[in-house]
N, C-alpha and C positions, 0 to 999 in steps of 0.2 A: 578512447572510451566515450558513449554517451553518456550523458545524465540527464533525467525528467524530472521537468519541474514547473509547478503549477502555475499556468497563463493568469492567474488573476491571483494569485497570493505570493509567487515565488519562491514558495516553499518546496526544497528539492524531495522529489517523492519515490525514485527510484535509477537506478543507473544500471547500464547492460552488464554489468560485472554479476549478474541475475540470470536465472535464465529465462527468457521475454518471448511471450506470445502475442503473435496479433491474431483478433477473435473477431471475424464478420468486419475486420476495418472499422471497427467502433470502439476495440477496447482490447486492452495490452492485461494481460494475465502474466505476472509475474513470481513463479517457482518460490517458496520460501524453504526455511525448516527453521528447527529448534536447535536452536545455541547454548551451550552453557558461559555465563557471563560471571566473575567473580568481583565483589566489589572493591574498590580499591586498585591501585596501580599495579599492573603486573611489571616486574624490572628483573627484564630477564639475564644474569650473570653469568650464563655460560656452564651453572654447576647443575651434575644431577640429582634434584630432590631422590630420596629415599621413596619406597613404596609407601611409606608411614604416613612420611609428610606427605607425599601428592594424594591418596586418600583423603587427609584431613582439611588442605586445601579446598578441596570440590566441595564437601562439605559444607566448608563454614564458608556462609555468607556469596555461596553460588547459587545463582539462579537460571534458570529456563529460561530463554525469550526468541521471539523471530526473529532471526537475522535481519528481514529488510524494517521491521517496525522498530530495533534497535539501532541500526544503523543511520537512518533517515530519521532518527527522533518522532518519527510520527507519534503524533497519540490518540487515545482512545475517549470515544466519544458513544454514544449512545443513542438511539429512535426509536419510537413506536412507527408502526407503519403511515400513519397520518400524517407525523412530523417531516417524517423521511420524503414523502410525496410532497410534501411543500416543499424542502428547500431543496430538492430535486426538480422541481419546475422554476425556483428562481434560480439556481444553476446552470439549466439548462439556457433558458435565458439569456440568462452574460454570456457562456460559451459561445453560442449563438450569434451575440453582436460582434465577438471577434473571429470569425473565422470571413473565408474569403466565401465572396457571393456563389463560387462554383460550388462549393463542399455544404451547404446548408442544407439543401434538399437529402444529401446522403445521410447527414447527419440527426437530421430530423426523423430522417426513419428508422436510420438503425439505433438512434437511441432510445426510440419506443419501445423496438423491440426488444430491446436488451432490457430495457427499465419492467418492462413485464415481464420477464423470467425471473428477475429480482423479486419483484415484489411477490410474485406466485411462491418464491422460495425463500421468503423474508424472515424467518426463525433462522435459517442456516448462514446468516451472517455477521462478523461482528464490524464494527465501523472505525477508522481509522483520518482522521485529520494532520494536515503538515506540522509542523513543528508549531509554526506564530499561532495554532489554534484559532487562525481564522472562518469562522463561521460563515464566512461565502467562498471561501475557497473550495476543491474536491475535496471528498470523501471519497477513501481507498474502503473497498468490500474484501476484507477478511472471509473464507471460505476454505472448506478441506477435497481435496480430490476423493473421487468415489473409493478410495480405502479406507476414510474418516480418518487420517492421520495426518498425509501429508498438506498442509498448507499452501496456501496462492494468494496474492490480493491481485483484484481486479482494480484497475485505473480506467476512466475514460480518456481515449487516444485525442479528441479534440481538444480537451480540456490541458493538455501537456506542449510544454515546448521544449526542443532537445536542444542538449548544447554540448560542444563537440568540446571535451577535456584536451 
């Protein structure tokens, strides 16, 4: 199993147990969906709840969430498009100082280009940070595939280092 986790925060952000796209070689789109999560310890005994009880279960005190933003603890964070664009050029920045002198030029341009379909489509996205809430670390782009339901976050592929479980 991989796992991806942020070059400048080390906050794990995603792992191939997803299912992982790579986008123009600049950026890793990774499949989500909606999970039902129940609060409290699930401790499973072996016995079959009743129809009653597993109704009433779901119910209380279950909630909705994305698998990979529950999972990875990401959290949620918020931009106007102004803000966004700043600490997208100082991100882009560090990414930049670490990668090797061959991949900069690639990177350079395809993350313009990717950074401007963002921004052109900057309502349709919500923002997502690693767990420590570091504010120089990436920002995961929450988006829906064109049936507006199903879910994806988009990672920058520079910005990630893999480590082999």
């Amino acid at each position: 199993m991989l796992l991806y986790s942020d070059i400048l925060t080390e906050d794990e952000m995603f792992s191939d147990a997803f299912k992982v796209t790579l986008v123009d070689d600049i950026v890793y789109e990774v499949d989500c969906s909606m999970i039902t999560v129940k609060a409290g310890a699930d401790i499973d005994i072996g016995a079959n709840p009743s129809a009653e009880d597993q109704e009433e279960a779901l119910e209380e005190g279950a909630t909705q969430v994305n698998n990979v933003v529950h999972s990875f603890r990401l959290q949620s964070t918020s931009f106007d498009k102004k803000s966004y664009l700043s600490y997208l050029k100082a991100y882009m920045k560090a990414v930049k100082a670490k990668l090797p002198a061959d991949r900069v030029e690639a990177f350079e341009k395809g993350a313009a280009t990717y950074a401007k379909k963002v921004v052109a489509n900057f309502k349709d996205y919500e923002f997502y940070v690693g767990e420590t809430m570091n504010p120089d670390g990436m920002v995961a782009l929450l988006n829906y595939r064109e049936d507006g339901v199903t879910p994806y976050l988009t990672y920058w592929k520079d910005g990630l280092k893999e480590i082999k479980l």
